[in-house]
Structures are given as structure tokens and as C-alpha cells.
C-alpha positions as CSV (number, residue, x, y, z in Angstrom):
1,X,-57.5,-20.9,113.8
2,X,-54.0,-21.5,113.0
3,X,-52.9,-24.6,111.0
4,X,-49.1,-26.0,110.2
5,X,-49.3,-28.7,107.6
6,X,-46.6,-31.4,105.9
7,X,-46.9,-34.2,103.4
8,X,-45.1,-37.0,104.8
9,X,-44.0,-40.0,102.4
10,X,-45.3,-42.8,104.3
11,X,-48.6,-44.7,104.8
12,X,-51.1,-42.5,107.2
13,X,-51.3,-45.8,109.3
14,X,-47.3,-45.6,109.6
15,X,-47.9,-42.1,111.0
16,X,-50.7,-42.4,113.2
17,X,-48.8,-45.6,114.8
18,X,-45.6,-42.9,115.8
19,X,-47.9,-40.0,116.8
20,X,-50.6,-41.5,118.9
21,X,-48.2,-42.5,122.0
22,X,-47.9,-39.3,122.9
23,X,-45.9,-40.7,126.3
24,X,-43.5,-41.8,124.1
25,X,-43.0,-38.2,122.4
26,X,-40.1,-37.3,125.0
27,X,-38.0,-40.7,123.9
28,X,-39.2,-40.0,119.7
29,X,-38.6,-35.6,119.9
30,X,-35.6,-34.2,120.6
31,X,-37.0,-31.0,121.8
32,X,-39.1,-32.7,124.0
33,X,-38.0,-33.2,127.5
34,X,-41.2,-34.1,128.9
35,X,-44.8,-36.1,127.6
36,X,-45.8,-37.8,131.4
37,X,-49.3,-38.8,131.8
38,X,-50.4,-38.0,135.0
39,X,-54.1,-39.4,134.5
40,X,-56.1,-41.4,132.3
41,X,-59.3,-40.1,131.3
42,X,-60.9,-43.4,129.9
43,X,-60.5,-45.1,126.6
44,X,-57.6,-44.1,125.0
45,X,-58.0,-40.5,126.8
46,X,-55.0,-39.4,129.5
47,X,-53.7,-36.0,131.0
48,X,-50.4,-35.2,129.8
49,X,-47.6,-32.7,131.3
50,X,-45.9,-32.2,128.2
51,X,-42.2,-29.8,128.1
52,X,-40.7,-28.7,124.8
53,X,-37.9,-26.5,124.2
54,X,-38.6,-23.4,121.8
55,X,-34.8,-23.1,120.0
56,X,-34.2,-19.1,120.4
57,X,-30.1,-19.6,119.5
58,X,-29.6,-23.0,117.8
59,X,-26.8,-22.7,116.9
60,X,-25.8,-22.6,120.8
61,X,-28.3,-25.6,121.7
62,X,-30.3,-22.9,123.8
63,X,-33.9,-23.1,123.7
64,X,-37.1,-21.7,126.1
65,X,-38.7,-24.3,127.8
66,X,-42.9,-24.3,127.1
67,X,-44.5,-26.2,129.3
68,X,-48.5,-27.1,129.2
69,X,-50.6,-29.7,130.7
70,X,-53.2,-31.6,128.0
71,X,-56.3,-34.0,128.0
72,X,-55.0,-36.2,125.1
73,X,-57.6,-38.4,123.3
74,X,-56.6,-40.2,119.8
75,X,-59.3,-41.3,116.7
76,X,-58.0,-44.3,115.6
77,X,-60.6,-44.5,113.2
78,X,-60.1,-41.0,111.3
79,X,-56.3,-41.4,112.6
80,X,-56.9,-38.5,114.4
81,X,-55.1,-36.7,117.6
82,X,-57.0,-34.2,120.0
83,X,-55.7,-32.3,122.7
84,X,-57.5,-29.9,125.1
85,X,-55.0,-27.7,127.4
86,X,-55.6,-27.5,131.0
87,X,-53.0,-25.3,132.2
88,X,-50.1,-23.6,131.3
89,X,-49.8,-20.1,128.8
90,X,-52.4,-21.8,126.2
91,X,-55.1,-22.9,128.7
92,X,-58.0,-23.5,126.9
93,X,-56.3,-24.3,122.9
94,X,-58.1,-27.0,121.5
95,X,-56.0,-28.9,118.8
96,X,-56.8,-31.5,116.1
97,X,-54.0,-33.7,114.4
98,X,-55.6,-35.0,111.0
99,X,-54.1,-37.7,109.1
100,X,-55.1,-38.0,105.6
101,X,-53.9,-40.0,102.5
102,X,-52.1,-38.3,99.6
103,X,-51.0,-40.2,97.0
104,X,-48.8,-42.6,98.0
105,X,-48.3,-41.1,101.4
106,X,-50.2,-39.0,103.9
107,X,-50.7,-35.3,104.8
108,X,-50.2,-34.3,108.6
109,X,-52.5,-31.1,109.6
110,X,-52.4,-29.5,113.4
111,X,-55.3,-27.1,113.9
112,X,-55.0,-24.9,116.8
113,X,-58.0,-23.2,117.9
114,X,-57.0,-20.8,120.9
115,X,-59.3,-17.4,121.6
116,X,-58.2,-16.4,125.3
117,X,-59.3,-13.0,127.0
118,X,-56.3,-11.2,126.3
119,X,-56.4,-9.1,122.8
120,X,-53.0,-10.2,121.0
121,X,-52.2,-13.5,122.9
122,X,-53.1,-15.2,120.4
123,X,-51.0,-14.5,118.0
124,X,-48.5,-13.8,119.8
125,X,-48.5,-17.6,121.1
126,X,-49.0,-18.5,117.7
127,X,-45.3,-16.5,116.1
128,X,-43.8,-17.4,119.0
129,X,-44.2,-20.2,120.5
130,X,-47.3,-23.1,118.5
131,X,-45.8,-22.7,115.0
132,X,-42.3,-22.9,115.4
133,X,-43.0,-26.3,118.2
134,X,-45.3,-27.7,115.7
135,X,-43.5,-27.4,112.4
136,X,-40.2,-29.0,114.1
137,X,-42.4,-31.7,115.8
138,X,-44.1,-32.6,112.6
139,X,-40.5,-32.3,110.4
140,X,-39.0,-34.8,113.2
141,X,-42.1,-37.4,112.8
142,X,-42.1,-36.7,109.0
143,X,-37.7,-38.1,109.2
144,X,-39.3,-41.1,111.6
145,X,-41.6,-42.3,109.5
146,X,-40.3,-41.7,106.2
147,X,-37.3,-44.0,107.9
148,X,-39.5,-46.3,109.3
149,X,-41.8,-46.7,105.6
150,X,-38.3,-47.2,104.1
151,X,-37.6,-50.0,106.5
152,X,-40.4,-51.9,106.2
153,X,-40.5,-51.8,102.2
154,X,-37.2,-53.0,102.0
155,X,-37.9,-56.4,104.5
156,X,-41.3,-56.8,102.2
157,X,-38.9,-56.5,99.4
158,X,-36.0,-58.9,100.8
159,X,-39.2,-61.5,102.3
160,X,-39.5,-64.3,99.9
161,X,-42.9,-64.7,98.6
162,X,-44.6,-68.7,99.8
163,X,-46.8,-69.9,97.8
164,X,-49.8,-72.8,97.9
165,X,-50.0,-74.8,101.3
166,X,-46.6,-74.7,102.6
167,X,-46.5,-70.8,101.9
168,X,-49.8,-70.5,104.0
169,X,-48.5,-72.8,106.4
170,X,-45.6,-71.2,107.3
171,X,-47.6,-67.9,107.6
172,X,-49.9,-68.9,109.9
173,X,-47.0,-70.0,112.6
């Protein structure tokens, strides 16, 4: 198993709310091109076609595309994302997203289980291609949310505060 990990400063709710759409992870990651559902499987299950772009010269904006295809499910009540691949290089990964409180924030851990017939592909996929997608799409939710926690704390801070019946009134229009 291979895990990439980051504490993010923002309430695990916050974080789960970004992550869980993952049809909206082409719009929120810019190294996404693609995150299309091309099936729901029930609940809050769906197939995905997902495309990112492994950077191999950054500094000249070219990347590899990686493409896989993914039964998605989310945990709303552990805040947690799954995803089975279907097809594509990593056929058969299974990865958890856990979502745990740390102090005032959250930590974000992606476990990728992956044990396919061929001795070294593995890790290979791991180096080359499931850490380095990984870390950068948990850095760019990490800048999100840490953004979006900022945001909201500063409209709770700017809201004025209503007390006794008109205070409840006014809340409950």
C-alpha cells in the first residue's frame, strides 16, 4: 500500500464538501482535463473517466496525460472517498480518501492499494505516475479550502451577531 498525506488548515467538513464532486474535479484541478461520469452506480456511486496530466517539464507546461476509468462512491459519514479502477494502466487499484480532524483543521490521507500480475508495476505506477498526481491534487485542494475556510471566517467575523426575538426572527427568514 502506498499512502500520500497532508494537513490541511480547514474544517474536515470544508474538505470533504470540495473533494466529494468528483465531476467537478476538471473545473477545481488544473491538471485535470477530464472527471466525466459516464454512469451512476446507485446512491452517491457513479463511473468516472477521469484524465490528468503528469507534469514531466513544468517549466514548459508539458505534461503526460493518465487516463483511468473509476467506480467512485463517497462516506459522507466518515468523510470518506473510495474509488475502484476499471480500466486503464491501474485496473484493479483500490483507493480510500480519509478525512480526519487535527487540531483545528483536518488531515487528508489517499491509500492506494494496487497488486497487479506484473512484478515491478507497482511501483513503478506508484514513482511515476499515483504519487506525484496525488500529492499535487491534494496541494491544490489543500490552497482551495484553506481559501475557502478563510472566506467563511471572515463573513462570520463581519456578520453582526442578533440577539433575543428579533435576532431569531430574522434568522429564521
Amino acid at each position: 500500500m502506498s499512502t500520500v498525506s497532508i494537513v490541511i488548515a480547514a474544517p474536515p467538513d470544508v474538505v470533504f464538501g470540495l473533494c466529494r464532486d468528483v465531476e467537478r474535479w476538471q473545473v477545481l484541478l488544473p491538471h485535470y482535463a477530464r472527471s466525466r461520469a459516464v454512469a451512476a452506480t446507485g446512491g452517491s456511486g457513479l463511473v468516472v473517466d477521469f484524465v490528468a496530466r503528469r507534469p514531466l517539464l513544468p517549466w514548459l507546461g508539458l505534461g503526460l496525460p493518465v487516463a483511468w476509468r473509476a467506480r467512485t462512491w463517497n462516506e459522507p459519514a466518515s468523510r470518506g472517498l473510495r474509488f475502484r479502477h476499471l480500466a486503464g494502466a491501474t485496473r484493479g487499484m483500490d483507493v480510500t480518501w480519509r478525512i480526519e480532524p487535527q487540531g483545528s483543521g483536518c488531515r487528508v490521507s489517499i491509500d492506494h492499494e494496487f497488486a497487479p500480475r506484473v512484478p515491478g508495476w507497482a511501483g513503478f505506477v506508484d514513482r511515476a505516475f499515483t504519487r506525484p498526481i496525488a500529492g499535487r491534487t491534494l496541494a491544490t485542494f489543500k490552497a482551495l479550502a484553506e481559501a475557502l475556510a478563510e472566506t467563511l471566517a471572515v463573513r462570520l467575523a463581519e456578520s453582526p451577531v442578533e440577539s433575543g426575538a428579533a435576532g431569531t426572527a430574522k434568522k429564521n427568514l
